[in-house]
C-alpha positions in Angstrom: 145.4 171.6 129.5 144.9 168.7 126.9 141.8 169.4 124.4 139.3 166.6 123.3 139.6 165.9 119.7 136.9 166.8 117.9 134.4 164.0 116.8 135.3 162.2 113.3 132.3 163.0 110.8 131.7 161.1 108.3 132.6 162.5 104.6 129.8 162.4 101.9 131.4 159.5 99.9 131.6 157.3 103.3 127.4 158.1 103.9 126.9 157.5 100.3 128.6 153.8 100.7 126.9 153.4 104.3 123.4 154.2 102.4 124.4 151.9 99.0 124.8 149.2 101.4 122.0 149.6 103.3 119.8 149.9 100.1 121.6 146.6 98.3 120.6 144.7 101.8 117.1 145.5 101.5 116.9 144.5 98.1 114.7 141.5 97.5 116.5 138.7 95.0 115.5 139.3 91.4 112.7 137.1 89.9 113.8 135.0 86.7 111.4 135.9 83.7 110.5 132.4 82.9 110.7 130.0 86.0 110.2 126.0 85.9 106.5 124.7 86.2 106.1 122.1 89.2 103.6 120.7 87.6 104.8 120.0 84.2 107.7 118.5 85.2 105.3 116.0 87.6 103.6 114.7 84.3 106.4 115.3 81.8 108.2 112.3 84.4 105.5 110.0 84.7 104.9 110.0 81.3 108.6 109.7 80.2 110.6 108.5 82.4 112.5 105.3 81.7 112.2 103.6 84.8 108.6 104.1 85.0 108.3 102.5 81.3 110.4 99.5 82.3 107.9 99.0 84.7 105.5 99.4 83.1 106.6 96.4 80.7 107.2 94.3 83.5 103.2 94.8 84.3 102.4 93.5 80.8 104.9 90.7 80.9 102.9 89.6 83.5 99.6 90.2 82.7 100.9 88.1 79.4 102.0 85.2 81.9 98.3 84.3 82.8 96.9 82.9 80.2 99.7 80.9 79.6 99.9 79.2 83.1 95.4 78.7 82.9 96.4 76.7 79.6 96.2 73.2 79.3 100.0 71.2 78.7 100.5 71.0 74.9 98.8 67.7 73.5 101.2 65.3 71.9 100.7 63.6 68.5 102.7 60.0 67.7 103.2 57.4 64.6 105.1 54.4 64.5 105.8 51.6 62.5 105.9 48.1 63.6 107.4 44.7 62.0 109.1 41.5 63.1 112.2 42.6 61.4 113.6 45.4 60.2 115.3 44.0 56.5 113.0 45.2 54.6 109.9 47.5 54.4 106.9 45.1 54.8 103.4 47.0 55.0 100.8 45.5 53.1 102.6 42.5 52.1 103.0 40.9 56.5 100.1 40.5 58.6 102.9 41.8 61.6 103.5 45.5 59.7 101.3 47.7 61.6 101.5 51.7 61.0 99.9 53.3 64.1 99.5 57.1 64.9 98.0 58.1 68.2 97.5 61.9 70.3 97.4 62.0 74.0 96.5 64.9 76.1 97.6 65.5 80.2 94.8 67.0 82.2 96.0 68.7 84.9 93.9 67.3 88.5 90.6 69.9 88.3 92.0 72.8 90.1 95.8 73.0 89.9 95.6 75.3 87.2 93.3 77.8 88.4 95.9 78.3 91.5 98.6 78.2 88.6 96.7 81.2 87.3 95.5 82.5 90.5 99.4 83.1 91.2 100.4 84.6 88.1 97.1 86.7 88.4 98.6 87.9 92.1 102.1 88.3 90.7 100.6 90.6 88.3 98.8 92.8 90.8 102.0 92.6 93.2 104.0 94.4 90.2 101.4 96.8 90.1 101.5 98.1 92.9 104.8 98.1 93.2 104.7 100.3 89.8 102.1 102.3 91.2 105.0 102.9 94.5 107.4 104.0 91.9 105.6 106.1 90.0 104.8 108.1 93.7 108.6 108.1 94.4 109.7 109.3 91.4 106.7 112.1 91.9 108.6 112.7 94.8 112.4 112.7 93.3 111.3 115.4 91.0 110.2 117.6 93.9 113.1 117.3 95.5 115.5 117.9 93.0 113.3 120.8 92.3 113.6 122.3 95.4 117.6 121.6 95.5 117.6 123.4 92.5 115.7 126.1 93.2 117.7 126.3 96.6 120.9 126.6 94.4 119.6 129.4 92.6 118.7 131.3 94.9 122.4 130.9 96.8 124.0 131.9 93.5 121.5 135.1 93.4 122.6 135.2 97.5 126.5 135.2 96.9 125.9 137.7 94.0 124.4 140.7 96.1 127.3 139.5 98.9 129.5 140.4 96.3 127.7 143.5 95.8 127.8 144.8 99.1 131.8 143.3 99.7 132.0 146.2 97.0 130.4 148.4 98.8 132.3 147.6 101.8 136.0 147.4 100.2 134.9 151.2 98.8 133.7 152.6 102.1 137.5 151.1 103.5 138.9 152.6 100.6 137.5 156.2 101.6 138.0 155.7 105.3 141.8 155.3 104.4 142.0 158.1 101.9 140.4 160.4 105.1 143.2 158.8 107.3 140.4 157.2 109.0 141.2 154.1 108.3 143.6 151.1 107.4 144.4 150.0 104.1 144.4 146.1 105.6 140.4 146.8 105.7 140.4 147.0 101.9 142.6 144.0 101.6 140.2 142.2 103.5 137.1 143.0 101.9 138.8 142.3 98.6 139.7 138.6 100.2 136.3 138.0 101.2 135.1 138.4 97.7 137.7 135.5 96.0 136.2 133.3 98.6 132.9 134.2 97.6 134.1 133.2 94.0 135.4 129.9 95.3 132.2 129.3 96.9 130.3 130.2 93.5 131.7 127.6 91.4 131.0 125.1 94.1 127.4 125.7 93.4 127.9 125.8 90.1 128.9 122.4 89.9 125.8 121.5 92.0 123.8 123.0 90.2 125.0 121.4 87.2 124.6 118.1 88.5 121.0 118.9 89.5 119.5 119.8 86.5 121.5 116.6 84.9 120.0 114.1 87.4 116.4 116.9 87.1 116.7 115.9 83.2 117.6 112.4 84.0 114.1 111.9 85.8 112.4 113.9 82.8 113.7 111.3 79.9 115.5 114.7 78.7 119.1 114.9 77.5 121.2 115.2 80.5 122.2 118.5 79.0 119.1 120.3 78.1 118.2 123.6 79.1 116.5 124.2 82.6 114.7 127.6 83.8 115.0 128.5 87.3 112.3 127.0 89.8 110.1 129.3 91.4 109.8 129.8 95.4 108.4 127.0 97.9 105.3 128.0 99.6 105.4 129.1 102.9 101.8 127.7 103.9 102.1 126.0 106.7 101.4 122.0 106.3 98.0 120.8 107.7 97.9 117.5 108.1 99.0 115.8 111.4 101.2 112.9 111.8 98.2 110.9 112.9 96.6 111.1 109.8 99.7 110.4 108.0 99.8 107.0 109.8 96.3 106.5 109.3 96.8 106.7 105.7 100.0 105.0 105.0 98.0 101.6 107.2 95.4 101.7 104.6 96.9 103.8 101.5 100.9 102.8 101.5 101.9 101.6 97.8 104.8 100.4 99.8 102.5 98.4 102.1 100.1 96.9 99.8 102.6 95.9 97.8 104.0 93.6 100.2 100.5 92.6 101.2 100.1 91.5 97.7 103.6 89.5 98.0 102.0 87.8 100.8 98.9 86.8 99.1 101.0 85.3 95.9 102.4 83.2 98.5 99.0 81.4 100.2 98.2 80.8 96.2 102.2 79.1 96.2 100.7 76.9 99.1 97.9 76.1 97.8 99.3 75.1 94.3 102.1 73.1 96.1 99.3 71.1 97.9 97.4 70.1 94.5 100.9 68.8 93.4 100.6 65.6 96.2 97.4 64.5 93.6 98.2 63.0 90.2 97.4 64.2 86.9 95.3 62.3 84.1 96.9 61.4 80.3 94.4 60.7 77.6 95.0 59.0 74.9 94.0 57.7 71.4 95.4 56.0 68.6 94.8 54.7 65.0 96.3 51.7 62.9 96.4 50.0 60.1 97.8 46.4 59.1 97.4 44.9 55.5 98.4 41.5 53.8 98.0 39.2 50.4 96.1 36.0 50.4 96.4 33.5 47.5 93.4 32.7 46.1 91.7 29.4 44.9 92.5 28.4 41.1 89.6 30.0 38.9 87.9 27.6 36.4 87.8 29.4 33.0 86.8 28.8 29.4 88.9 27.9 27.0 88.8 29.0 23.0 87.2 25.9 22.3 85.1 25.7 25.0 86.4 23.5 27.1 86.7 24.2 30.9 90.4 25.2 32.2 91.8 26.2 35.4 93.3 29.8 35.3 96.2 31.1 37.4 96.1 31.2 41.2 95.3 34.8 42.1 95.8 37.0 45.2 94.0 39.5 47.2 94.5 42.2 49.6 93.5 42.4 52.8 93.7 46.2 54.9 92.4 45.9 58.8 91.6 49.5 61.0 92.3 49.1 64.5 91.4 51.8 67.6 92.9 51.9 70.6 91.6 54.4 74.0 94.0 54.8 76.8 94.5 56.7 80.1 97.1 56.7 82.1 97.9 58.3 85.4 101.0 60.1 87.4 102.4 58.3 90.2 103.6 60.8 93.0 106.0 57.8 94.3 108.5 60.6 95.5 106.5 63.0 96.9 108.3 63.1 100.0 111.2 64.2 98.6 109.3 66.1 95.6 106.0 67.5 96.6 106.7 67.3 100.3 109.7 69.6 100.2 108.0 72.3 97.9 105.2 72.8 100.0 107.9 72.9 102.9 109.5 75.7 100.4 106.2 77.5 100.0 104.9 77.5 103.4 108.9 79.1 104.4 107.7 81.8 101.2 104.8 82.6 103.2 106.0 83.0 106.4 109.1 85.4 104.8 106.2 87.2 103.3 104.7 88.0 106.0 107.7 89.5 108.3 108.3 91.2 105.3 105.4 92.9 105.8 105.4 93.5 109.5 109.1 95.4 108.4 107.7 97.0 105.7 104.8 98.8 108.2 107.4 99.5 110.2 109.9 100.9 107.9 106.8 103.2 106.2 105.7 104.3 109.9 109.1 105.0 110.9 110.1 107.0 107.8 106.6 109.2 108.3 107.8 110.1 111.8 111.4 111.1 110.9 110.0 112.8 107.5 107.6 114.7 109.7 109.6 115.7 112.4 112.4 116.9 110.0 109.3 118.9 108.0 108.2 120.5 111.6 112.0 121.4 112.2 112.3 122.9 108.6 108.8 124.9 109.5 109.8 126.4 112.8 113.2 127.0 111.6 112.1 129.2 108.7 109.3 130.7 110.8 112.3 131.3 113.5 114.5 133.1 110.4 112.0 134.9 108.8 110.4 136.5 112.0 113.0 137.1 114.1 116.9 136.2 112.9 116.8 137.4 109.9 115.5 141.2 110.5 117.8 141.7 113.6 121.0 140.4 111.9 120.0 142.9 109.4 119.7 145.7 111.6 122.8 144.7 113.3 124.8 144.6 109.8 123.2 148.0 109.2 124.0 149.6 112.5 127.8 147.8 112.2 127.9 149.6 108.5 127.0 153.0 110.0 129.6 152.8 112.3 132.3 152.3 110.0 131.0 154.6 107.7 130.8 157.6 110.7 134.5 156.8 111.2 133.7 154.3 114.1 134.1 150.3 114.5 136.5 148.1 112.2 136.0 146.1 108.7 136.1 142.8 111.0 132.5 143.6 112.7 131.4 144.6 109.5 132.7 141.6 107.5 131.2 139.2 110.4 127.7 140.7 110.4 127.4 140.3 106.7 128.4 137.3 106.0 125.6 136.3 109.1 123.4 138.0 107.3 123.8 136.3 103.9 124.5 132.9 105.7 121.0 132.8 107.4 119.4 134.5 104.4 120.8 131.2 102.7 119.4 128.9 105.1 116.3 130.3 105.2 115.9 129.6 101.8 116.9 126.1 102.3 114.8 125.4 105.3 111.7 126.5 103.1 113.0 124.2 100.6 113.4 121.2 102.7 109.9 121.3 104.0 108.3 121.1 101.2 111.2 118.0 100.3 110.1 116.1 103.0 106.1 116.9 103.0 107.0 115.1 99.1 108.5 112.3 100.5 105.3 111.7 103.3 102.6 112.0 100.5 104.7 109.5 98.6 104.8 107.1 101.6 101.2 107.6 102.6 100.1 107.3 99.2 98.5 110.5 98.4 98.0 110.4 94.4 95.6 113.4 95.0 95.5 115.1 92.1 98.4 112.9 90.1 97.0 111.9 86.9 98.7 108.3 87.9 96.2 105.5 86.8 94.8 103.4 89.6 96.9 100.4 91.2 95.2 96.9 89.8 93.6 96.0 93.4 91.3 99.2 92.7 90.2 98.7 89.1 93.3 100.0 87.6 95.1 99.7 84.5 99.1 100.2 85.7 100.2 98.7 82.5 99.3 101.5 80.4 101.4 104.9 80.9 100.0 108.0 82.4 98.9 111.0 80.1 98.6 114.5 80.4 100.1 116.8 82.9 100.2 116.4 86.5 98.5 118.7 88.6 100.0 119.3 92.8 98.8 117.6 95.3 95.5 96.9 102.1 92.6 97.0 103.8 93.1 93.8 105.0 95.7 91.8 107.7 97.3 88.8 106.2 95.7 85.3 107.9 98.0 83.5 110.4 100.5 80.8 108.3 99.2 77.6 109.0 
């Protein structure tokens, strides 16, 4: 009669490991003492960050350019000497040496240059705005190489505790085969788990590396200097809807208005190439002077014994002043192939302008709905992980290490679970951390400034010449006309 063998029990060292494991899983990650303030780094960029400075320039540059194109051409100033011959210097001595000096001055036709500077003046708004758009990206940069960051942090602090528990694991194998229980291949393979978990580590390593040099980069920092780690992403879920997103970005878009501004520079081209068809004015004025010697009469004079003598023929000098007025006027003879062809060249601007902005709504609108979709995705997948993958792949990795512990199962199951485990632990994290990436990038396209200390775009009363101060704290009205 054949016996049943008794049921394998656990030894103490094998429930010891089985409860170690257990107790790392549960663990939460460790909290870094000091972590990275959002916030500070938000108005530590837009105060230094070199791009935003260059641009900054390029909004004075311009603002410099207006005053020169309202001025009035330089006058010109003009002597000259005239003589029948040039032999010998004359003046004074001919009645043909003349010495004139004359200053002219071209007047513009009344109103070419106030669309001069009314097209500098939109040029100057259009960079604006465009610095205003750049400043909100790079807002957005720096939150999402904060959240990559933080995201690599917290895989480094996630491969860490799987190292932990491979430990665990590769000591639980270790007693199973000392108890015969087991095989010694478990131990191998828990022990090649963790070099691939090192392999992995340095991977992340480097990325992390290169995120806090490109982090630094946005700052004005040295590439190299010293980052803390980023705290966690909230978990709040987003409230606005993509309807008011859209709503916005029509109204609010930095992007948009920018390119509406474009499009206003070029009716004020138009309507400076049309003043070119009428001709501009030249005053003028001049001064000069002609002199010569006449020989005078013989003088009677009295001689030293009285008697009446004729002196020496003498001669005098003679100085005339002359004026002269002019004006003289430009003659547009080539306009058709002149004039004509720059408005042609304006009115193409214009009408380039325009698509340009009929693209550029459509680029914003479509980059809202495929930033908000991918922020609704990120939101349900990290609802999904957090409620419900996450806590039964736990439970499953637990009940697979009891198992093995008690003698039953193999390494493989136990290997498989955890790594699960630890992979959706890693995209959990990841998930939180792209939503809050992409609701970044949608308040950037929108144009939500909310609590930015960014200064005001130009078309609103703004100063976006002069840089931002302080830290930053979280957080086109009109259709073009039809080209004629």
């Amino acid at each position: 009669m054949t016996k049943t063998p008794a049921p394998l029990r656990p030894t103490a060292l094998q429930l010891a490991c089985c409860a170690a494991l257990c107790a790392l899983l549960l663990i939460p990650p460790a909290q870094a003492a000091e972590t990275l303030d959002l916030n500070a780094l938000v108005g530590e960029a837009l105060k230094n960050n070199p791009e935003l400075s260059a641009g900054q320039q390029r909004v004075t540059s311009a603002r410099h350019r207006i005053p020169q194109a309202k001025a009035l051409p330089d006058p010109s100033v003009s002597a000259g000497y005239t003589n029948t011959g040039l032999s010998q210097y004359t003046f004074g001595n001919s009645y043909d040496s003349v010495w004139a000096f004359g200053v002219s001055q071209t007047v513009p036709f009344p109103g070419k240059l106030v669309q001069k500077g009314r097209v500098a003046e939109k040029e100057m708004e259009t960079l604006g705005l465009q610095l205003h758009a750049l400043r909100l990206s790079t807002v957005a940069r720096v939150k999402e190489l904060y959240y990559d960051l933080f995201t690599a942090h917290r895989t480094l602090e996630i491969l860490d505790d799987k190292a932990k528990l491979l430990d665990q694991v590769e000591k639980a194998a270790l007693a199973r085969y000392a108890s015969g229980l087991g095989d010694q291949r478990d131990a191998v393979m828990a022990q090649t788990e963790k070099y691939m978990l090192k392999e992995k580590e340095q991977m992340v390593r480097q990325r992390l590396s290169t995120l806090e040099g490109m982090l630094n980069s946005m700052l004005g920092r040295e590439v190299n200097s010293p980052l803390a780690k980023p705290s966690e992403p909230s978990k709040a879920p987003y409230k606005r809807s993509l309807e008011d997103l859209l709503v916005k970005a029509s109204f609010d878009s930095p992007d948009t208005k920018a390119r509406m501004k474009k499009v206003e520079r070029a009716e004020a081209k138009v309507s400076q190439a049309k003043a070119e068809f009428v001709p501009d004015v030249t005053l003028s004025a001049g001064y000069s002077q002609k002199g010569w010697r006449i020989a005078q009469e013989p003088q009677s004079v009295t001689g030293p014994d009285g008697s009446e003598l004729l002196g020496p023929a003498g001669i005098k000098q003679k100085w005339q002043d002359m004026w002269s007025a002019g004006v003289s006027v430009t003659v547009p003879l080539y306009f058709f192939v002149k004039q004509a062809e720059g408005l042609k060249e304006s009115r193409a601007d214009l009408a380039e302008s325009r698509y340009d902005l009929e693209a550029g709504k459509n680029l914003v609108a479509s980059s809202i709905r495929e930033n908000y979709s991918m922020l609704q995705s990120a939101e349900k997948l990290s609802e999904l992980f957090a409620g419900g993958t996450l806590p039964k792949t736990r439970q499953d990795f637990q009940l697979a290490a009891a198992n093995y512990a008690g003698g039953k199962g193999d390494i493989y199951a136990v290997v498989a679970r955890l790594k699960a485990v630890l992979d959706y632990e890693v995209q959990y994290w990841i998930q939180l951390s792209e939503k809050q990436k992409a609701i970044a990038r949608l308040e950037s396209l929108a144009g939500f400034s909310d609590g930015l200390n960014i200064p005001k775009p130009l078309d609103e009363g703004g100063d976006a010449a002069q840089p931002p101060t302080g830290d930053a704290a979280t957080g086109a009205r009109n259709a073009p006309a039809k080209l004629k």
